[in-house]
C-alpha positions as a Python dict, from the first residue, in 0.01 Angstrom:
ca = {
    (1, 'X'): (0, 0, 0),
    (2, 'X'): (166, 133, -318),
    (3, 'X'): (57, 181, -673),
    (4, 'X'): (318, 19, -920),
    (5, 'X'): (359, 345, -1169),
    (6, 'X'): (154, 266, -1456),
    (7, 'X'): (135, 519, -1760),
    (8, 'X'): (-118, 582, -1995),
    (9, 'X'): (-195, 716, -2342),
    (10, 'X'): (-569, 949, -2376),
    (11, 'X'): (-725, 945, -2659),
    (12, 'X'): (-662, 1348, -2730),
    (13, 'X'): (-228, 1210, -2720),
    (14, 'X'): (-144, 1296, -2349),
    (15, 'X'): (18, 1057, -2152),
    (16, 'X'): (-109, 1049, -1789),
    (17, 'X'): (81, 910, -1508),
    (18, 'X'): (-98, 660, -1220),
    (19, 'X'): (95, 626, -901),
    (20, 'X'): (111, 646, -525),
    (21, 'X'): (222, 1020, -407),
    (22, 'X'): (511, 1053, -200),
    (23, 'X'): (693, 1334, -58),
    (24, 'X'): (775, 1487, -393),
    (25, 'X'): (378, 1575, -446),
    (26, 'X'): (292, 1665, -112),
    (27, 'X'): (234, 2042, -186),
    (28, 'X'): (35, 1866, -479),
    (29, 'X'): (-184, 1676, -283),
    (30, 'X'): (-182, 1951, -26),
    (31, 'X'): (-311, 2210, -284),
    (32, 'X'): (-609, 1961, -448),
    (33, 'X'): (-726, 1860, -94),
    (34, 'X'): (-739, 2248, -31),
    (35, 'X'): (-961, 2314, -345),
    (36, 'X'): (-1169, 1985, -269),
    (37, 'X'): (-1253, 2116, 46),
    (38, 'X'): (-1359, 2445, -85),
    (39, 'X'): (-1523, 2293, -337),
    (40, 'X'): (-1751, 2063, -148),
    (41, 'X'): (-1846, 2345, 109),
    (42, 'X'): (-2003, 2523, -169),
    (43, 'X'): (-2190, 2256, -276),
    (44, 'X'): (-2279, 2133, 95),
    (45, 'X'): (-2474, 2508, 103),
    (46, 'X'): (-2706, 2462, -213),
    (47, 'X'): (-2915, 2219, -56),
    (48, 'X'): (-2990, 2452, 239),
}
């Protein structure tokens, strides 16, 4: 399923972008599952 492309204005004066990825953000999505990953292995370890 895809996201219709819907834009929105912060508070702060950004405009942020909400949409499906394609292949033009794969090394995007690529990158944030990377850190994610890293991320939540640290935090799997501070409840040992």
């Amino acid at each position: 399923m895809r996201i219709k492309e819907q834009k929105y204005l912060l508070p702060d004066g950004r405009e942020v972008t909400i949409k499906s990825a394609g292949p033009e953000d794969a090394m995007k999505v690529k990158l944030l599952r990377e850190a994610s990953a890293a991320e939540t292995h640290f935090m799997a370890n501070i409840f040992e």
